[in-house]
PDB file of N, H, CA, C and O in Angstrom:
ATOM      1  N   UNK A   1      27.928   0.586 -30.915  1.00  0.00           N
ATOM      2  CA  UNK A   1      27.041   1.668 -31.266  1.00  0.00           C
ATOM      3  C   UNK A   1      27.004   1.949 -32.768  1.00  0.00           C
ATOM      4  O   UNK A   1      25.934   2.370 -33.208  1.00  0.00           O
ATOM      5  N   UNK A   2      28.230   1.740 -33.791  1.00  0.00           N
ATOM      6  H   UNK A   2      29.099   1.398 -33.434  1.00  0.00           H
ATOM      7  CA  UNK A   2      27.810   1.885 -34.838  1.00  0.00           C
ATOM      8  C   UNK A   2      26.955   1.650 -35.560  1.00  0.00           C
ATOM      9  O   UNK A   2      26.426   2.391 -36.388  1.00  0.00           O
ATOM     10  N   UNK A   3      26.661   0.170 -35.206  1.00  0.00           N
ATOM     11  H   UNK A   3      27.092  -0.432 -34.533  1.00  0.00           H
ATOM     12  CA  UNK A   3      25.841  -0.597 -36.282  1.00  0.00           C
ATOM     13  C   UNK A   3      24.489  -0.637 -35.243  1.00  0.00           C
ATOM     14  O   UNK A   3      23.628  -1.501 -35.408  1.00  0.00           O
ATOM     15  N   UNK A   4      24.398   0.240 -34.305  1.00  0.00           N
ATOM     16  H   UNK A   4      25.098   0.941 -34.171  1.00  0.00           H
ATOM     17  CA  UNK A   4      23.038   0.612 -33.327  1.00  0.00           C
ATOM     18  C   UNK A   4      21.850   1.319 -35.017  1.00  0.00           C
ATOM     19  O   UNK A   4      21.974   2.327 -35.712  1.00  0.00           O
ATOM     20  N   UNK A   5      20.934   0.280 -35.047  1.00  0.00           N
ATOM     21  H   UNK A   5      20.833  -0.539 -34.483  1.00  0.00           H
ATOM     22  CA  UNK A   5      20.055   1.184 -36.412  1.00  0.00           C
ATOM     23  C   UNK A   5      19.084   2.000 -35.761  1.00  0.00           C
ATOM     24  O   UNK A   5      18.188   2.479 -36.455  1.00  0.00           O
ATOM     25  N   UNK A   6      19.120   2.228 -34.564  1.00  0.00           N
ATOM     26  H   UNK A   6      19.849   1.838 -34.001  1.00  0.00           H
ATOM     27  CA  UNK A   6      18.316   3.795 -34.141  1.00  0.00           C
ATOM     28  C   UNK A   6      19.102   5.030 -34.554  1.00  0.00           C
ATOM     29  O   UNK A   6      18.552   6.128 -34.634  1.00  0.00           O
ATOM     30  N   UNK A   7      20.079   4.889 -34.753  1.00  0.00           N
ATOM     31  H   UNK A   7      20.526   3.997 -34.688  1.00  0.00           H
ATOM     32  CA  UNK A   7      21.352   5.642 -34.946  1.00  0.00           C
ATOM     33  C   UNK A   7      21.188   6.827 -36.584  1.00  0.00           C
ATOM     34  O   UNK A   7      21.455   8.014 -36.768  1.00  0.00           O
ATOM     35  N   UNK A   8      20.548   5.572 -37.606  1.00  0.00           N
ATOM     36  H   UNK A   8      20.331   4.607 -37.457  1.00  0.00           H
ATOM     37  CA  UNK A   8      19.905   5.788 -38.655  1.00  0.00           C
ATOM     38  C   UNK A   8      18.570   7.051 -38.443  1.00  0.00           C
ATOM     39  O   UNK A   8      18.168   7.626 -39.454  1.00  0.00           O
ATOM     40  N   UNK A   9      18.207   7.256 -37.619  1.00  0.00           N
ATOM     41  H   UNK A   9      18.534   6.789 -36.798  1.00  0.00           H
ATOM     42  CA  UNK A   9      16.557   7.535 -37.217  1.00  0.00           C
ATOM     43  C   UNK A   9      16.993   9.261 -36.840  1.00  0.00           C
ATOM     44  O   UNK A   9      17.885   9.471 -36.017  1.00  0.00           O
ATOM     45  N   UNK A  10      16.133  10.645 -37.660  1.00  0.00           N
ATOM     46  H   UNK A  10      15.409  10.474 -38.328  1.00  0.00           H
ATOM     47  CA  UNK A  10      16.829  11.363 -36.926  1.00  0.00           C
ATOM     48  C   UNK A  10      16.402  11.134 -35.351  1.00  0.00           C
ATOM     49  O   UNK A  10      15.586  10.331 -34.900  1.00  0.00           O
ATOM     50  N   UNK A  11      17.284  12.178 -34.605  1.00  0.00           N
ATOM     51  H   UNK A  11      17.948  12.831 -34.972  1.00  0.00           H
ATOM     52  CA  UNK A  11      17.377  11.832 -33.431  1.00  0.00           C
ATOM     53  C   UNK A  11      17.578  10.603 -32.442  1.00  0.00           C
ATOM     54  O   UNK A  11      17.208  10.458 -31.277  1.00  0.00           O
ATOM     55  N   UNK A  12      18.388   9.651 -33.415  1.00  0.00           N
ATOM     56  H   UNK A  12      18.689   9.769 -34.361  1.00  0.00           H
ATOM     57  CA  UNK A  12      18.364   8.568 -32.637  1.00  0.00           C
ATOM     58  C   UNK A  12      19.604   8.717 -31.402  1.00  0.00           C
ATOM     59  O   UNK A  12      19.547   7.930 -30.458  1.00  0.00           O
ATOM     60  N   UNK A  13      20.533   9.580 -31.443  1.00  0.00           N
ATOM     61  H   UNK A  13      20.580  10.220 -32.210  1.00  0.00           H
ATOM     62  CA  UNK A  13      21.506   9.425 -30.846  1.00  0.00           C
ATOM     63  C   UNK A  13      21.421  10.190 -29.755  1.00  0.00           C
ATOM     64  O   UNK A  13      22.309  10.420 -28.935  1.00  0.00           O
ATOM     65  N   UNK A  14      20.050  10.670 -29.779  1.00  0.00           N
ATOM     66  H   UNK A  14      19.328  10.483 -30.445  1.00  0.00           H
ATOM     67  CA  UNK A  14      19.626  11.134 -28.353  1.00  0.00           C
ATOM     68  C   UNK A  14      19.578  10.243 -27.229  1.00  0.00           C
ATOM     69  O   UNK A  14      20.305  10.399 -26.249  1.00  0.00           O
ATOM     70  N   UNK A  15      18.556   9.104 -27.366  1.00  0.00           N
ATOM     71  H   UNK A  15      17.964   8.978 -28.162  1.00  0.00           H
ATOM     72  CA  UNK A  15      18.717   8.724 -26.598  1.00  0.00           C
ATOM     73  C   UNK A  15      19.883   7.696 -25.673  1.00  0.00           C
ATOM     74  O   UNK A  15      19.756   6.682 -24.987  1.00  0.00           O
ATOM     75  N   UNK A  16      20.890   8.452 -26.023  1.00  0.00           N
ATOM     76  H   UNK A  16      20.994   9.276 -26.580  1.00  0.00           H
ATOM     77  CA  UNK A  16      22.191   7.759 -25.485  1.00  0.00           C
ATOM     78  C   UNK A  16      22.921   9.104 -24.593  1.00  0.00           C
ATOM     79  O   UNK A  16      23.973   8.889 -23.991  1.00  0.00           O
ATOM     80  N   UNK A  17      22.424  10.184 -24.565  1.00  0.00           N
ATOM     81  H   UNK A  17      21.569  10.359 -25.053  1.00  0.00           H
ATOM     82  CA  UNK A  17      22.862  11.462 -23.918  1.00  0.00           C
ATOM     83  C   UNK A  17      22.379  11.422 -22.625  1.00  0.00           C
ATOM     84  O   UNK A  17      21.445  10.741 -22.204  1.00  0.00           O
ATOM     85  N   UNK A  18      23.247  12.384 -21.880  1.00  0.00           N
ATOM     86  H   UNK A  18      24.006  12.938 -22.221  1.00  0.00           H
ATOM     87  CA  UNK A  18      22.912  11.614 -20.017  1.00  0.00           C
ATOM     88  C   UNK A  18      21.610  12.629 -19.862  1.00  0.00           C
ATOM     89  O   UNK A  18      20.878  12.609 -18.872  1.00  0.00           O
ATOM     90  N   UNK A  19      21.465  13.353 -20.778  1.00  0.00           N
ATOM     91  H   UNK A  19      22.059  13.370 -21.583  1.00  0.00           H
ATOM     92  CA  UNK A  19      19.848  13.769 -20.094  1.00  0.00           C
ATOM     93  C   UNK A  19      18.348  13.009 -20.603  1.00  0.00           C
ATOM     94  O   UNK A  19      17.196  13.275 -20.260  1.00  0.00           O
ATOM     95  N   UNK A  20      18.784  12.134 -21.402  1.00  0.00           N
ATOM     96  H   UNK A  20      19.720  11.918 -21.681  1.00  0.00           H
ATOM     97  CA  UNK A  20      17.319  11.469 -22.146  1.00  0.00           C
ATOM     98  C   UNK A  20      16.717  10.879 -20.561  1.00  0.00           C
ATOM     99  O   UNK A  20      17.104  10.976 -19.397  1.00  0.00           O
ATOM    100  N   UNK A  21      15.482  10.185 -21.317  1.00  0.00           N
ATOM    101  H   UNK A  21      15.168  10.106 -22.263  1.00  0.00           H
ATOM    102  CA  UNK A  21      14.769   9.549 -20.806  1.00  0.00           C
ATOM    103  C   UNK A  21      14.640   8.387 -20.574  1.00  0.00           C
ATOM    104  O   UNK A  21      13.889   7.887 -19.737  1.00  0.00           O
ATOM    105  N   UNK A  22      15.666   7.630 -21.601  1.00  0.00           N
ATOM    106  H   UNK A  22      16.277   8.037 -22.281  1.00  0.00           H
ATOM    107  CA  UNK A  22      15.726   6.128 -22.053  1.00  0.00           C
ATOM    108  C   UNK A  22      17.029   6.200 -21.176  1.00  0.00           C
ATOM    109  O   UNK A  22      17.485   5.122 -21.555  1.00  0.00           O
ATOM    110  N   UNK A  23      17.912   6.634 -20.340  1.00  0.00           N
ATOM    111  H   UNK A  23      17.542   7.510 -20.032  1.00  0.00           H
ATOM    112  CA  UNK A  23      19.194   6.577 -19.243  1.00  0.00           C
ATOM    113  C   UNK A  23      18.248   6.785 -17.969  1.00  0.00           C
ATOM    114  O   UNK A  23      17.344   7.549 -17.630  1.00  0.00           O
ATOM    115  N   UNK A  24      19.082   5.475 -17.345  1.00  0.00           N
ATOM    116  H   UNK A  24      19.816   4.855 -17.620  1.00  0.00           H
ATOM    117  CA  UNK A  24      18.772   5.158 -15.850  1.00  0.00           C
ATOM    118  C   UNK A  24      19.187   6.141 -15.240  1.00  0.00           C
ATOM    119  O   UNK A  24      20.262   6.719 -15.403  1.00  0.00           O
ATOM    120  N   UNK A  25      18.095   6.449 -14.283  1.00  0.00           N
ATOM    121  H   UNK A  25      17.222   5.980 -14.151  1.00  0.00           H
ATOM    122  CA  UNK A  25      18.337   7.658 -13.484  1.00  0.00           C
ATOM    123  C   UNK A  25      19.937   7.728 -12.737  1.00  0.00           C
ATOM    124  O   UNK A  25      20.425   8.832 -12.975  1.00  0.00           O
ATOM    125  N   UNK A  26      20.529   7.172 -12.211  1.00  0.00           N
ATOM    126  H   UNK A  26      20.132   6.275 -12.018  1.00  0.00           H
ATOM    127  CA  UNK A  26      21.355   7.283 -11.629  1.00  0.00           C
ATOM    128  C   UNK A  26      22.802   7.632 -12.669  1.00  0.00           C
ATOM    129  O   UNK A  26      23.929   7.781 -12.197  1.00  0.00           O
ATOM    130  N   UNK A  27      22.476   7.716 -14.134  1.00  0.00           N
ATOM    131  H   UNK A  27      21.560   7.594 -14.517  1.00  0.00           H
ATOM    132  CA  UNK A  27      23.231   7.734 -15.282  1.00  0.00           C
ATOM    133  C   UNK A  27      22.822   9.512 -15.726  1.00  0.00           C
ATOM    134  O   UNK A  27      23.733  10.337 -15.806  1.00  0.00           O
ATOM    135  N   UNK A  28      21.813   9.779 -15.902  1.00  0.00           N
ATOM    136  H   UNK A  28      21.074   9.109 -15.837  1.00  0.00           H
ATOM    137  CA  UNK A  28      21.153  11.031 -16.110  1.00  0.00           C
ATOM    138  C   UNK A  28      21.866  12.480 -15.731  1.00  0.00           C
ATOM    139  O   UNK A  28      21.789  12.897 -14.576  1.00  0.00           O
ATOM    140  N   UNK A  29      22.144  12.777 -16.141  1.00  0.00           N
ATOM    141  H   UNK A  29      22.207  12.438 -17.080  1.00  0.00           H
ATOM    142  CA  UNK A  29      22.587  14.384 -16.036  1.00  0.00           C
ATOM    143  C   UNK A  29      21.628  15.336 -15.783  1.00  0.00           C
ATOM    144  O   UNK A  29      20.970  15.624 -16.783  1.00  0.00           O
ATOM    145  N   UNK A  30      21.301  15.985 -14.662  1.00  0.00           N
ATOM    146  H   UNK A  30      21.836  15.752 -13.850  1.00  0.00           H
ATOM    147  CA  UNK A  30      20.496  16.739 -13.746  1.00  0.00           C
ATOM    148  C   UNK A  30      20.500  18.438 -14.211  1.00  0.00           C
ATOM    149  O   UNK A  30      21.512  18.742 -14.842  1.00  0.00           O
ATOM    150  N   UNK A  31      19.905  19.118 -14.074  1.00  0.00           N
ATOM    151  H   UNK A  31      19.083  18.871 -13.561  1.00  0.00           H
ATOM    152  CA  UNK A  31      20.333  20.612 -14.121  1.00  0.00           C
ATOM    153  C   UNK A  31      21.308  20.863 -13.157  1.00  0.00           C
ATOM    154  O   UNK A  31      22.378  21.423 -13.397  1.00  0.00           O
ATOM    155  N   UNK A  32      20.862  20.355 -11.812  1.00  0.00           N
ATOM    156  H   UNK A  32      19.993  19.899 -11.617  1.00  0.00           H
ATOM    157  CA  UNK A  32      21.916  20.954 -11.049  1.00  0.00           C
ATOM    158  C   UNK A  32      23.230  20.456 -10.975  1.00  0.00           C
ATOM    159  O   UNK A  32      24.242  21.142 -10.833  1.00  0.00           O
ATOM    160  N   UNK A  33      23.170  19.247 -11.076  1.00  0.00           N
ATOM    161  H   UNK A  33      22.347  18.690 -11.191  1.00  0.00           H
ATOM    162  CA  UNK A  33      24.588  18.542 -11.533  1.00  0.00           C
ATOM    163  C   UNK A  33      25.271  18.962 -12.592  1.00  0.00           C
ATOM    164  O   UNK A  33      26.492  18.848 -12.698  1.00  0.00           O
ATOM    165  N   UNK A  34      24.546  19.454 -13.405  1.00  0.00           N
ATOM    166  H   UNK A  34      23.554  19.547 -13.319  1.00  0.00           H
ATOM    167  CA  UNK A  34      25.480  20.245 -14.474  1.00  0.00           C
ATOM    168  C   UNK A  34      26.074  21.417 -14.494  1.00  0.00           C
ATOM    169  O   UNK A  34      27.119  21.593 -15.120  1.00  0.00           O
ATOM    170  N   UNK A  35      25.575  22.198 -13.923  1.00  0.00           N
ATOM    171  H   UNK A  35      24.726  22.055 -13.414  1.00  0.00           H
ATOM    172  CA  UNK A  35      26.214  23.200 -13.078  1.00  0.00           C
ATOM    173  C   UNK A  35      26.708  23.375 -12.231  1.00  0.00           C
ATOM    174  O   UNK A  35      27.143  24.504 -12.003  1.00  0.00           O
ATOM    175  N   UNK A  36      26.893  22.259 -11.283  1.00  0.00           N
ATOM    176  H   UNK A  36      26.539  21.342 -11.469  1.00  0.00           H
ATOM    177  CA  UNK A  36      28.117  21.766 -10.116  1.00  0.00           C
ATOM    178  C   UNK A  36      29.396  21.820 -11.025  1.00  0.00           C
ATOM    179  O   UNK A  36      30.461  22.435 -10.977  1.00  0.00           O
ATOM    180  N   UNK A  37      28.852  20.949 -11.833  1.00  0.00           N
ATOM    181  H   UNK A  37      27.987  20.449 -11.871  1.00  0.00           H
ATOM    182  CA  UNK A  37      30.256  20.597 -12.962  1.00  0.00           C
ATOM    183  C   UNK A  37      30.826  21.482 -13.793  1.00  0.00           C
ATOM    184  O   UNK A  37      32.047  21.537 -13.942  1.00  0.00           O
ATOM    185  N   UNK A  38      29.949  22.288 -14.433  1.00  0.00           N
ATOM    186  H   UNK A  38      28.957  22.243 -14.311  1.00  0.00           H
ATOM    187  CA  UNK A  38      30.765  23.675 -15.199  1.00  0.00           C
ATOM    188  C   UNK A  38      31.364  24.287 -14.977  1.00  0.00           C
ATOM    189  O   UNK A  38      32.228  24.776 -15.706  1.00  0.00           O
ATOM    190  N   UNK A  39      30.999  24.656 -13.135  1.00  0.00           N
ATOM    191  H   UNK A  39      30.297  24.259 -12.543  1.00  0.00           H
ATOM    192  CA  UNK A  39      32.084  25.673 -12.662  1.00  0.00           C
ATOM    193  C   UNK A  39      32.644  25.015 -11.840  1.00  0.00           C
ATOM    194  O   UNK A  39      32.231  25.271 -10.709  1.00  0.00           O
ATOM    195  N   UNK A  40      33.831  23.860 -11.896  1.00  0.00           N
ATOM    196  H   UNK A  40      34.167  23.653 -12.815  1.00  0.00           H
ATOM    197  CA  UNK A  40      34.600  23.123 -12.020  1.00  0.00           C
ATOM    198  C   UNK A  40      35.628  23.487 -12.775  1.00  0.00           C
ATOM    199  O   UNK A  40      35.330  23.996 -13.856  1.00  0.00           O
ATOM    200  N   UNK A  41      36.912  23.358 -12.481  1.00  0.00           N
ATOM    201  H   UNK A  41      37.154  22.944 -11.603  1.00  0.00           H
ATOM    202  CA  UNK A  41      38.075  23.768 -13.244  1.00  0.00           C
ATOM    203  C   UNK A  41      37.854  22.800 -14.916  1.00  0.00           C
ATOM    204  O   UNK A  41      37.504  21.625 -15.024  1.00  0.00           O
ATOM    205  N   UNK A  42      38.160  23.672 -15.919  1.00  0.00           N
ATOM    206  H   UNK A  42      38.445  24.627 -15.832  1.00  0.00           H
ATOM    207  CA  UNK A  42      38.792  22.755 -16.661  1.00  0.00           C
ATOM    208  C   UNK A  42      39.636  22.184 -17.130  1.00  0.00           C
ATOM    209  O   UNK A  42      40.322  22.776 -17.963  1.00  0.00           O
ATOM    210  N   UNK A  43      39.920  20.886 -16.815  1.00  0.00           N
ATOM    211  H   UNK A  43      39.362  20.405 -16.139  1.00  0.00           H
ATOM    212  CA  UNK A  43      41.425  20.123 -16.504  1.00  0.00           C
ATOM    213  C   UNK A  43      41.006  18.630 -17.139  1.00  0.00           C
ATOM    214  O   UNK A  43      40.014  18.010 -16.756  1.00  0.00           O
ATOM    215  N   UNK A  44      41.735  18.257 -17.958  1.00  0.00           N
ATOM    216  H   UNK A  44      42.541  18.760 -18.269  1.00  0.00           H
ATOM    217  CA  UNK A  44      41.891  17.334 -18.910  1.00  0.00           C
ATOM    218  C   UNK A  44      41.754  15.707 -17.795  1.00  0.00           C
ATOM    219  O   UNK A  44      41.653  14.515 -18.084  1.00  0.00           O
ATOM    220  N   UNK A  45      41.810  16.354 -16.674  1.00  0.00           N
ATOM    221  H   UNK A  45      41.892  17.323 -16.439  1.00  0.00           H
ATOM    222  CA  UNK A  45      42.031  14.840 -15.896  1.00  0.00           C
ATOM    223  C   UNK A  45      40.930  15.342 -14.456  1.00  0.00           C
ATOM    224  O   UNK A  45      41.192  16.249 -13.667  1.00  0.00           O
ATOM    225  N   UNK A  46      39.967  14.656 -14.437  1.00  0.00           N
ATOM    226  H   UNK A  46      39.753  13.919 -15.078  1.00  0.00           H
ATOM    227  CA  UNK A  46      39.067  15.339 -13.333  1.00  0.00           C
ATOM    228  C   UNK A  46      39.739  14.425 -12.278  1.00  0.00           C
ATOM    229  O   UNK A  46      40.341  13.421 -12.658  1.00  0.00           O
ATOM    230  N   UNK A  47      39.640  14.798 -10.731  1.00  0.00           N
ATOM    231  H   UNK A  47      39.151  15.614 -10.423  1.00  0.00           H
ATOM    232  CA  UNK A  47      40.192  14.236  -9.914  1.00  0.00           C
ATOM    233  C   UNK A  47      38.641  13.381  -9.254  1.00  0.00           C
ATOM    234  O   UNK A  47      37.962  14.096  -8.517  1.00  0.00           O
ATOM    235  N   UNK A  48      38.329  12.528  -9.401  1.00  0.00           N
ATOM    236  H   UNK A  48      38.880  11.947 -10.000  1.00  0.00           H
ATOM    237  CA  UNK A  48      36.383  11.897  -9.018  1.00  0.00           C
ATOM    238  C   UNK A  48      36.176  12.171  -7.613  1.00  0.00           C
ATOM    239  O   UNK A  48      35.184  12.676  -7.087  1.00  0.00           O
ATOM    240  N   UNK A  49      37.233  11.774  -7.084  1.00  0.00           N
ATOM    241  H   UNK A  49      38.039  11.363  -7.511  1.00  0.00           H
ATOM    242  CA  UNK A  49      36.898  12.113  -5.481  1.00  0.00           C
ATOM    243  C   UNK A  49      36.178  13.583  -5.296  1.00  0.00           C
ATOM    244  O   UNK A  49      35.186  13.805  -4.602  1.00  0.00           O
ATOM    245  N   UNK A  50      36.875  14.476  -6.041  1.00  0.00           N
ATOM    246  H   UNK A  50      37.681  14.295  -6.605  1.00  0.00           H
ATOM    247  CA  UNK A  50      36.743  16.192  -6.031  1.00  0.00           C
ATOM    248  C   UNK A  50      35.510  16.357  -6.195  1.00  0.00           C
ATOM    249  O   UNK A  50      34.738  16.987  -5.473  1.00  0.00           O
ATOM    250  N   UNK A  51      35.221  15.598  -7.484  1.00  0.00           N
ATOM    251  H   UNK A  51      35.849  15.086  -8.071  1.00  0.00           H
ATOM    252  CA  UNK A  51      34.194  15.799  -8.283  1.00  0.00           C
ATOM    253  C   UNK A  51      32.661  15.125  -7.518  1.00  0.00           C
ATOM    254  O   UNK A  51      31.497  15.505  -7.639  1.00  0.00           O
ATOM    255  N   UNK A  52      33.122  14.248  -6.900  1.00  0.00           N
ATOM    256  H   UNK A  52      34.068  13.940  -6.803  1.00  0.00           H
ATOM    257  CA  UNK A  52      31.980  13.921  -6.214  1.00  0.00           C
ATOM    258  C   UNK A  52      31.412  14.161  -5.184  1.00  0.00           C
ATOM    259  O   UNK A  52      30.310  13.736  -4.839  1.00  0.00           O
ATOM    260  N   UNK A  53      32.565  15.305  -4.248  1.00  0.00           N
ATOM    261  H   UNK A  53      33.461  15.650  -4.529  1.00  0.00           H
ATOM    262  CA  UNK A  53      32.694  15.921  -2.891  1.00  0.00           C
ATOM    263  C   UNK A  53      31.377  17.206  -3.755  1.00  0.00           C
ATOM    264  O   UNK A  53      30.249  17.276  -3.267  1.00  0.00           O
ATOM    265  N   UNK A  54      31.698  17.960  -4.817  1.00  0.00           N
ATOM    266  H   UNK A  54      32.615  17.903  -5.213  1.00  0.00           H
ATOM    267  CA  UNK A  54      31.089  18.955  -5.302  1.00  0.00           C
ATOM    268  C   UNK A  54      30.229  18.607  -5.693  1.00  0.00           C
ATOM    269  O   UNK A  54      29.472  19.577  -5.736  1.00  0.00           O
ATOM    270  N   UNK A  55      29.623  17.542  -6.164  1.00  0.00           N
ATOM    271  H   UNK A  55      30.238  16.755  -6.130  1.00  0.00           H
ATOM    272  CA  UNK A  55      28.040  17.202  -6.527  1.00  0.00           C
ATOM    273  C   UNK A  55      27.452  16.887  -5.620  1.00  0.00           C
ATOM    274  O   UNK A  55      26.230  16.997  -5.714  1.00  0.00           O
ATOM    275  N   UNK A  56      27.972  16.407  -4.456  1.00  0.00           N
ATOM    276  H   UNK A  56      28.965  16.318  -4.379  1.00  0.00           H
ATOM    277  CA  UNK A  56      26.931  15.794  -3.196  1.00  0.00           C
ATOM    278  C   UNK A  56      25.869  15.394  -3.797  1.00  0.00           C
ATOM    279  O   UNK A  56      25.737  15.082  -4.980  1.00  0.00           O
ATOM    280  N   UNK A  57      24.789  15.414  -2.607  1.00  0.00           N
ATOM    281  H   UNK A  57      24.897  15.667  -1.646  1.00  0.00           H
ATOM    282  CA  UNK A  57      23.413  14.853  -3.527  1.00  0.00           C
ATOM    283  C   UNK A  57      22.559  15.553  -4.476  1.00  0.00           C
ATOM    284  O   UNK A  57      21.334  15.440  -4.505  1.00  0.00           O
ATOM    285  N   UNK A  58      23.457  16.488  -5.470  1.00  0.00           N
ATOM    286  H   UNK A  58      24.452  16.580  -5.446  1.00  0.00           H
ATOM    287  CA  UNK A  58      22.691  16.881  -5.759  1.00  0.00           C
ATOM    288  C   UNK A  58      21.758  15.913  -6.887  1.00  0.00           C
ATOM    289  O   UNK A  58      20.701  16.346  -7.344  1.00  0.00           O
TER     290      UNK A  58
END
């Protein structure tokens, strides 16, 4: 990613954030998924199983 020259561009480092447009949907960060996740403990080590029981489909 350093030497990524969109990187140069403002806003280039957007499109590498899980809400752009240029991330495959299944990569994408959702509204509601993000708020599954916030109110989620915060703990330096997420447990995924947990974490994925609490997102269901969303």
């Amino acid at each position: 990613m350093p030497n990524d020259p969109h990187l140069r561009e403002p806003g280039g480092v957007d499109r590498y954030l899980p809400w752009s447009e240029d991330v495959p949907e299944t990569c994408r960060l959702t509204k509601a998924r993000a708020d599954v996740a916030e109110a989620l403990p915060d703990e330096p080590v997420v447990d995924a199983d947990e974490l994925e029981a609490a997102l269901g489909d969303s």
